[in-house]
C-alpha positions as CSV (number, residue, x, y, z in Angstrom):
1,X,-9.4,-71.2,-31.5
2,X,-10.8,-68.6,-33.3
3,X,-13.2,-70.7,-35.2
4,X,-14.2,-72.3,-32.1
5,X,-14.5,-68.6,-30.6
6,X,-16.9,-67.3,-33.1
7,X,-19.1,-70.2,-32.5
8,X,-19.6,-68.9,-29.0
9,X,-17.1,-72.0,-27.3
10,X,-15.9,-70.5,-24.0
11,X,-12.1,-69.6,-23.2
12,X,-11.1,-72.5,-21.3
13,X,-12.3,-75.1,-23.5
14,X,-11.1,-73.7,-26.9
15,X,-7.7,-74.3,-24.2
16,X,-9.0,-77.4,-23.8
17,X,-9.4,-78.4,-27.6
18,X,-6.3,-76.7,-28.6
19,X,-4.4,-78.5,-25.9
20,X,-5.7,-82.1,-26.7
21,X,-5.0,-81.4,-31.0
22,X,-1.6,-80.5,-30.2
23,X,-0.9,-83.0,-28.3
24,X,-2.4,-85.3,-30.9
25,X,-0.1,-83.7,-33.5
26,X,2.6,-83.8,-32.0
27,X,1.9,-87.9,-31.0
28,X,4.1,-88.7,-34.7
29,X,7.5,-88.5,-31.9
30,X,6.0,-91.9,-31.3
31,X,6.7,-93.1,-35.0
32,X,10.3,-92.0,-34.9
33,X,11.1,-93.5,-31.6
34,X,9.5,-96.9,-32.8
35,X,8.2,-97.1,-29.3
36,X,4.8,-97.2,-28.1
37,X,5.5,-96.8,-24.4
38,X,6.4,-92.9,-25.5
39,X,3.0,-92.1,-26.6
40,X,1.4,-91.1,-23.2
41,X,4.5,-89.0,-22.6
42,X,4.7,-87.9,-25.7
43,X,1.1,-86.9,-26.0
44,X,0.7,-85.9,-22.5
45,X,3.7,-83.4,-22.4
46,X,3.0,-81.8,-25.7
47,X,-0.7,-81.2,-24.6
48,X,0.3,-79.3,-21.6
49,X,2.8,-77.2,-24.0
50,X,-0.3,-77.1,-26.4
51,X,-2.6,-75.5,-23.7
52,X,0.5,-72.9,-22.3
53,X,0.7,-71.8,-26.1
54,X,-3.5,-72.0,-26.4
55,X,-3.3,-69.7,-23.2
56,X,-0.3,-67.7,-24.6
57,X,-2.9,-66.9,-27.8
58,X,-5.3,-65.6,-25.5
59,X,-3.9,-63.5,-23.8
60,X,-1.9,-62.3,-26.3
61,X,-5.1,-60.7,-27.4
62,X,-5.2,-63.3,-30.2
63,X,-1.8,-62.9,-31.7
64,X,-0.3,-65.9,-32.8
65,X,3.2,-63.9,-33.2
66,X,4.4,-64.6,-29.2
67,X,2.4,-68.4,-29.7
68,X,4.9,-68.3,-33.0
69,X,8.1,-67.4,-31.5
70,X,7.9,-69.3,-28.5
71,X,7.4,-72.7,-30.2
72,X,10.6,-71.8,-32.4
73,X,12.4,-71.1,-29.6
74,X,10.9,-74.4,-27.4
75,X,11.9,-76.1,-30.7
76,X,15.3,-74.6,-31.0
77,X,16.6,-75.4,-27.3
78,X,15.1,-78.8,-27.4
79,X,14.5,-80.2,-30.6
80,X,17.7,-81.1,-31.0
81,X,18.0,-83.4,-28.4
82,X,14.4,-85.1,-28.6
83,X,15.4,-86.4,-32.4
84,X,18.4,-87.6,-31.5
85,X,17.4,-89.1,-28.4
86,X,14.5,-91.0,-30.1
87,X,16.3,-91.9,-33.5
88,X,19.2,-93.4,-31.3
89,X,16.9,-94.8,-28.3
90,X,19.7,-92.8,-26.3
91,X,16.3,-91.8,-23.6
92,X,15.1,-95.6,-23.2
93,X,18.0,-97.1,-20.6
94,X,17.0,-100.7,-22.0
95,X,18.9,-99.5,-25.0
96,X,22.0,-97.9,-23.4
97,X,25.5,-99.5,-22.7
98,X,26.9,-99.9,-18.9
C-alpha cells in the first residue's frame, strides 16, 4: 500500500488492490481442501478480510502493528477450525455421515 501510495494511487484503490492480493493469497485454502467449489468462497471471504485490514492500515495511520495483531488473532480463533474442516472435508455435507 505504501508503494502504491507514493506513486500517487488514491486511498480506496490501494483498498482495492490490497483486498483483491489477499484474497489471491489466501486462494492456496483451495489446495488443501482439494476442492474447487471453495475458491470463490475462499477468495471472496478472504478479500473482504483483506480490504477490512487494508482499511485497518489506513487508518491506523499506516501502522501495520493493529493490521498485525488482528490477523493473529482472526487466525487464532478460527484457523483452527478452517484446517481441520478442509483437511477432513467436515464443511462439504456431501462428505459427512447421517
Amino acid at each position: 500500500m505504501d508503494w502504491l501510495d507514493s506513486h500517487g494511487v488514491a486511498a480506496g484503490l490501494q483498498i482495492l488492490a490490497t483486498a483483491l492480493a489477499f484474497g489471491l493469497a489466501h486462494s492456496v485454502w483451495m489446495l488443501f481442501a482439494r476442492d474447487a467449489q471453495i475458491f470463490v468462497p475462499v477468495v471472496a471471504s478472504t478479500t473482504a478480510m483483506g480490504g477490512v485490514l487494508g482499511a485497518t492500515y489506513l487508518v491506523g495511520n499506516r501502522i501495520a502493528l493493529p493490521v498485525i495483531l488482528a490477523h493473529v488473532a482472526i487466525n487464532l480463533v478460527i484457523e483452527p477450525g478452517l484446517l481441520l474442516s478442509s483437511i477432513t472435508g467436515a464443511w462439504n455435507t456431501r462428505h459427512v455421515s447421517p
